[in-house]
N, C-alpha and C positions, 0 to 999 in steps of 0.2 A: 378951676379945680382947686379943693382945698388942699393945702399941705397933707393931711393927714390923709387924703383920698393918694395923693402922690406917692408917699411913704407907702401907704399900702400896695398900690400899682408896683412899685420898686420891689418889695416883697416878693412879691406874686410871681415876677420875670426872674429874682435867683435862684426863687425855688423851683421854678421849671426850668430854668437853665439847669442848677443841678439833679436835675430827677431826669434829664435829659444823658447829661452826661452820665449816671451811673447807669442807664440804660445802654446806651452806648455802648460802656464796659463791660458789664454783662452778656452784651452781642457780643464782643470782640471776642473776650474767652469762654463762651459757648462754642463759638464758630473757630475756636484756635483747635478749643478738647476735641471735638468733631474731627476737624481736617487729621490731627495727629492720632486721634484712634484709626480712621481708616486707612491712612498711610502707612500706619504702620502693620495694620490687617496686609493691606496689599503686597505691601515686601514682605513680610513673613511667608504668603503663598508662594510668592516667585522663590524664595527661598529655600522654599516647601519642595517644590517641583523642581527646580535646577538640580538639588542633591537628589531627589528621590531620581530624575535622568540620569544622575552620573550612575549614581548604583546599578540600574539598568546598563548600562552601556557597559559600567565595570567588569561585570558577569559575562558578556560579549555572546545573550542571547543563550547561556547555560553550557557555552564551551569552556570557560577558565571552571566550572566543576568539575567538568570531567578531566580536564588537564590536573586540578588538585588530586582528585580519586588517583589517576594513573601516579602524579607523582605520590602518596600517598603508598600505594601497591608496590610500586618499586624503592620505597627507602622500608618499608616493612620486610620485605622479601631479602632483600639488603641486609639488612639488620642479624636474623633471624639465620641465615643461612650462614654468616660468620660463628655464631656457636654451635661448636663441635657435638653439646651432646643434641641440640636440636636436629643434627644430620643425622645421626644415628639413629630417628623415632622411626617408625611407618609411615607411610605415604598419607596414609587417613588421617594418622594425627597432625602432620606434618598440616596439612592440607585446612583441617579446623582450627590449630594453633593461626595459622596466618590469617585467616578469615576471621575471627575471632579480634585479632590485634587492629586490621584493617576495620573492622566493624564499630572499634572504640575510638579510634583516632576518627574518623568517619563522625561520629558523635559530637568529639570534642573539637570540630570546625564546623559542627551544626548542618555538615551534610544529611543527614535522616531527615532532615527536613524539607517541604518544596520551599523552591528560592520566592515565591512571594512571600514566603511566612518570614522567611528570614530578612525578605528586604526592607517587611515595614520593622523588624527588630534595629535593621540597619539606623533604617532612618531615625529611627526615635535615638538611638547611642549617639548620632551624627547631632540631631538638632539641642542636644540638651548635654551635647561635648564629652560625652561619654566614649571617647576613642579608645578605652580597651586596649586590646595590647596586638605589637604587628603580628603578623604569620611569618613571614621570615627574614624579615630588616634586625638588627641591632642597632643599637648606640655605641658611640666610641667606647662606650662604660661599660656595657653589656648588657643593659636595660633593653627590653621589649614593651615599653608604656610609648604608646605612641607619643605621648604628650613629650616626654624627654625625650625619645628620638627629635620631634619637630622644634620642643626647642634648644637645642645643642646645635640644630643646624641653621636655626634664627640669623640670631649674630650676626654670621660671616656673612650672611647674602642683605640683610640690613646695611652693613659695612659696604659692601662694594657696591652697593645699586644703588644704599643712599649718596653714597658722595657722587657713581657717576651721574646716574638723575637729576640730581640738586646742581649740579656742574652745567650739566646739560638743558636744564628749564633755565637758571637764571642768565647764562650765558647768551641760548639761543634767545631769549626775551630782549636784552640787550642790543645785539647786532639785529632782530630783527625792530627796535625801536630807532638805531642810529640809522639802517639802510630808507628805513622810512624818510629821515631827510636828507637823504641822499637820493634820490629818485631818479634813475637811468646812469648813475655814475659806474664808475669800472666792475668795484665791487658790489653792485647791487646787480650787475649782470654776472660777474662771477658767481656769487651766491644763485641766482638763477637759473646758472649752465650746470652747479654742481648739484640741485635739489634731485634730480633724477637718481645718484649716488647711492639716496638715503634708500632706495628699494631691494637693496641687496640687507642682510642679516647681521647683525654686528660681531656671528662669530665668524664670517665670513670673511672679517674685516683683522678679525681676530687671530686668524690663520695666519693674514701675510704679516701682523705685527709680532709672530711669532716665529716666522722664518726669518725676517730681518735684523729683527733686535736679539734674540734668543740665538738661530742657528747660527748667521753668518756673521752679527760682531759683536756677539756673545756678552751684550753688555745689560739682559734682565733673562730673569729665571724663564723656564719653560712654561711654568703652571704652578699650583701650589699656593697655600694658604701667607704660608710663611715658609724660611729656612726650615730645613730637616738633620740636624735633631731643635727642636725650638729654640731659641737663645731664653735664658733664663731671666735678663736682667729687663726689664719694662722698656728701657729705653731700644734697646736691644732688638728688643721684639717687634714697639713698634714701629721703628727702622726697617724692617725684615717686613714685615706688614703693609709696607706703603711701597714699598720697591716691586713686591708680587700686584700693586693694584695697579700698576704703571699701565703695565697693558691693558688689562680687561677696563678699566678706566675707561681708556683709551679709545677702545673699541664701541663701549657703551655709547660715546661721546662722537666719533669718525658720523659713525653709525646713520644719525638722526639731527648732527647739530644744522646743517645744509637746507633740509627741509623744513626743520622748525622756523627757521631762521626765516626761510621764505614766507612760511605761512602767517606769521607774526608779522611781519614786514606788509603784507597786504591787508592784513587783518586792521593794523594801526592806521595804514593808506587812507583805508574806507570811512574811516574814521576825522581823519584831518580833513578829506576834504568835505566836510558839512559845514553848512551856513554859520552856525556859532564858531567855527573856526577862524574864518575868513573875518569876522564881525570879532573876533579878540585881538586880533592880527592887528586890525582898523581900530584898534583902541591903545594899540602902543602894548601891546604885554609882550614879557619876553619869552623863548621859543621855552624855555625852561618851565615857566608860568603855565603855558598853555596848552606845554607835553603833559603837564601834572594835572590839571586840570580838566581840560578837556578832552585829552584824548584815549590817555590813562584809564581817567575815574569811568567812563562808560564802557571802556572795557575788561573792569575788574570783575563783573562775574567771572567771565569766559577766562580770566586769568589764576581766578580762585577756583574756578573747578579743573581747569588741568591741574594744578597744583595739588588739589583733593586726588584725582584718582591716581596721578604720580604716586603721591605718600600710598596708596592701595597696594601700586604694581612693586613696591620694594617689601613686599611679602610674599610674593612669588617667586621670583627672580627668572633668570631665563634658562631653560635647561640645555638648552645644545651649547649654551656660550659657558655656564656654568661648567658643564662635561669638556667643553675643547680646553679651559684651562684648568679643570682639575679643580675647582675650586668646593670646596664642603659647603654648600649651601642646600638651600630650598628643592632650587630646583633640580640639582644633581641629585636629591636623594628622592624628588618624585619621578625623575628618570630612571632608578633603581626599581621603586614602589612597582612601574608600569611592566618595568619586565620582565618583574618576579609576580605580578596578580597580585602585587600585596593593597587587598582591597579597603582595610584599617585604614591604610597610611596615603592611601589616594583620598578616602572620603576628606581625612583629616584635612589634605590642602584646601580641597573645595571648600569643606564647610566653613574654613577660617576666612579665606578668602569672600564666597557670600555673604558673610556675616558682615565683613566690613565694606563689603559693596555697599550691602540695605542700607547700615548706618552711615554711611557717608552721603550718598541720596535722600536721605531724611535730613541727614545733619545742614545739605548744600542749602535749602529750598529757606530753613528759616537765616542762611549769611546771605541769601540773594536779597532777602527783604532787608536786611542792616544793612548791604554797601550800596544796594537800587530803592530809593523809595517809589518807585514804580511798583512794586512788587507788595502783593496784598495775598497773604496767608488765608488760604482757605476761603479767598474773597471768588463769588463767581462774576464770568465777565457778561456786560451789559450786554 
């Protein structure tokens, strides 16, 4: 073969190498736009219909109407019978004045209308964050925009869920990576006797940490955000601020830390004893090496999506432990929402809450492909 026969042959194979690989590329973000348009179609439905259920359920089948209507009738009736020249009309007038009042208020909560019409009104103010304003929650401010009710009460339930959470995932990850090499030792059966613990409720836990410390040796407050009246000065404050999160902390952590602990601990188990383990073991690497390595790295999905929906549940917070210690949060004020029917301010949790559900499940799928190269986006299996 003549040189220049070569030369061309050599041609020929980079230019179908390259006309390969931008084919290649081409499929890949075909097949990325693809996956990521219907994924994201699909959580939008689920989205769709989780709020459009809550609204259904909020209404409880068309009885929190007629509880509005009755309350409705009786702060009209209320109202109306306090002025003196009102008592003095005729029965008839008396009678079309209140009917009349009841008729506009009625209006101005979109009762005139049937609850289907109103619920897809619901849903559309819900999916495009149009929360409107409560029925009858205020702000500390005196605002009725749901938006500044929800987030005035942010903060504080960010504050105590993020640190005890973040306490609680890094903590129990920890003991249950150390109990891993420890296997049948005191505390690896300790931890074992006490996982059962974690099935009781962390205000549960919250009660006795508030008779003990609080009632009987009175050395942390009962409940509360901070001192009452505030301290003015930052340092002051946040001194006052960390002394109120002592307990709920506390409880947060009692709670859960037992069970996590376990579950991590067997999770990592199943993990260490696979063949490459044994085979790095037999190559001299240190336990340090081979915790990072091998046992760690294949379990970092599963590490990165508790972690993903952690950061989700510190935008809810929890309401009966938020209520036992008084704390202004999330969920103390969806525990208000519920049983006053303040239906605003209910959608408002949900829909914030599914929002960052859908996006954190879209968001998981493309870090599973960056930490596992096992994992092929929108690839289907053979």
């Amino acid at each position: 073969m003549s040189q220049e026969a070569f030369n061309l042959d050599a041609e020929v194979d980079v230019d179908s190498i390259e006309s390969s690989s931008r084919k290649a590329r081409s499929e890949t973000i075909t097949r990325l736009a693809r996956y990521t348009v219907i994924k994201l179609f699909a959580l939008f439905l689920t989205v769709v219909a989780g709020v459009y259920i809550t609204i259904l359920i909020a209404n409880m089948g068309g009885h929190v109407d007629e509880i509005r209507r009755g309350v409705i009738r009786e702060t009209t009736v209320l109202a109306l019978s306090s002025d003196p020249e009102f008592r003095v009309l005729p029965e008839a007038e008396r009678t079309a004045i209140i009917e009349e009042r009841i008729a506009l208020a009625e209006k101005r909560f979109g009762l005139d209308q049937p609850f289907i019409v109103r619920s897809f009104r619901y849903l559309s103010d819900a999916l495009t964050l149009n929360l409107g304003f409560s029925e009858f929650l205020i702000s500390d401010s005196g605002s009725r925009v749901v938006r500044n009710i929800i987030l005035e009460r942010l903060p504080s339930t960010l504050v105590l869920f993020g640190t005890g959470n973040l306490i609680l995932f890094f903590a129990s990850l920890s003991f249950g990576l150390s109990l891993s090499r420890r296997y049948g030792s005191f505390w690896d059966k300790f931890i074992l006797g006490m996982a059962p613990t974690s099935s009781a409720p962390g205000w549960f836990y919250g009660l006795f940490l508030i008779l003990i410390f609080s009632s009987i040796l009175g050395w942390l407050p009962f409940g509360g955000m901070v001192d009452a009246p505030p301290p003015e000065n930052t340092v002051d404050y946040a001194l006052s601020l960390m002394k109120h999160m002592i307990l709920p902390v506390s409880a947060i952590v009692i709670n859960a830390i037992f069970l996590n602990a376990y579950t991590w601990r067997t999770f990592f188990l199943i993990f260490s004893s696979e063949d490459y383990v044994d085979m790095a073991k037999a190559k001299g690497l240190t336990d340090k090496m081979i915790e990072r390595r091998y046992i760690l790295r294949p379990t970092l999905p599963n590490i990165v999506t508790n972690f993903a929906f952690l950061l989700i549940a510190l935008w809810t917070g929890a309401i009966i432990l938020e209520t036992v210690f008084n704390w202004p949060g999330i969920g103390e004020l969806y525990f208000r929402a519920i049983g006053a029917f303040d239906t605003p301010v209910i959608l408002a949790n949900i829909v914030v809450y599914a929002y960052l559900l859908a996006f954190t499940v879209f968001i998981l799928d493309f870090i599973y492909a960056l930490v596992d190269p096992r994992v092929r986006i929108g690839q289907k299996r053979e």
